[in-house]
C-alpha positions in Angstrom: 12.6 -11.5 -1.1 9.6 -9.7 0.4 8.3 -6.3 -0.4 8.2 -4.1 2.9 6.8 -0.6 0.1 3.4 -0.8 1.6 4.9 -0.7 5.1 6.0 2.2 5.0 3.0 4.2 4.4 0.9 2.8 6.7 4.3 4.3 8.7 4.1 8.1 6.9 0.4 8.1 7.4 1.2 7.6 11.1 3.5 10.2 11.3 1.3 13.0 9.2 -1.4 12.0 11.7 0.5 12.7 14.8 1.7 15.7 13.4 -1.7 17.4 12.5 -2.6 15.9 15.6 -0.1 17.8 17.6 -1.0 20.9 15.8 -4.7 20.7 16.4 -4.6 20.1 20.3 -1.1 23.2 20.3 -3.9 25.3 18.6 -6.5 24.7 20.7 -4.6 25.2 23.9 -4.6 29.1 23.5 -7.6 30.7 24.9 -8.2 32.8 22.7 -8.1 30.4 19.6 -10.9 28.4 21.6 -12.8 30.5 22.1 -13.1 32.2 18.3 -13.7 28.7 17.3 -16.6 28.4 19.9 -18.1 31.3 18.5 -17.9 30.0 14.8 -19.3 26.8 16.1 -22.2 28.5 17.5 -22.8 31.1 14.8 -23.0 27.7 12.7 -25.1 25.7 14.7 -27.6 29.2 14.8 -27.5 29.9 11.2 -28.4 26.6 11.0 -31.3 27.0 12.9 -32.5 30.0 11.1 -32.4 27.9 7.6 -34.1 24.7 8.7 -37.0 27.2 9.7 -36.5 29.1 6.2 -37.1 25.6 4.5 -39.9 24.2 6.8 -41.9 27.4 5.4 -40.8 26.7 2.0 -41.9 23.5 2.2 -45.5 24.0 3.5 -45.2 27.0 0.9 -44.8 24.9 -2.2 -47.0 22.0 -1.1 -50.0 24.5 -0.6 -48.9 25.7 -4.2 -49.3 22.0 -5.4 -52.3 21.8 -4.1 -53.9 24.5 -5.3 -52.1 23.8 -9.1 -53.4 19.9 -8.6 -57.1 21.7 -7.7 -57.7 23.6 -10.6 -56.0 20.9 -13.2 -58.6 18.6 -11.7 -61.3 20.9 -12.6 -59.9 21.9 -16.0 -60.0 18.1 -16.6 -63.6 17.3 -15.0 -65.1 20.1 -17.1 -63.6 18.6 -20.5 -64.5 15.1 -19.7 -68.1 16.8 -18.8 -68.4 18.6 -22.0 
């Protein structure tokens, strides 16, 4: 006697794919819906924008803060090993 359990869940996966399949593309048929999800899609993509900029001047921000930190712990350290 064979087990046939795991053939049916391949078969209910199936199934719960079509369905949220068919809901997506009954969604995005109405105008409307399309195009609210266009604008979130676009306000995404822009705010996006806006914080890979806010981290690029983050980034040089802290690295000049490094350097200057690394600077004057070199010259702490050059005057005691001078002393």
């Amino acid at each position: 006697m064979t087990n046939n359990n795991r053939d049916g869940g391949g078969f209910l996966a199936g199934v719960l794919m079509g369905v949220l399949a068919g809901a997506a593309a009954a969604v995005f048929l109405n105008e409307e819906t399309r195009e609210k999800a266009r604008k979130k899609i676009n306000q995404a993509i822009s705010s996006g924008e806006d914080e890979v900029t806010r981290l690029k001047r983050e980034i040089v921000r802290l690295r000049t803060d490094l350097k200057e930190k690394t600077a004057r712990k070199l010259e702490k350290a050059s005057k005691k090993l001078s002393s």
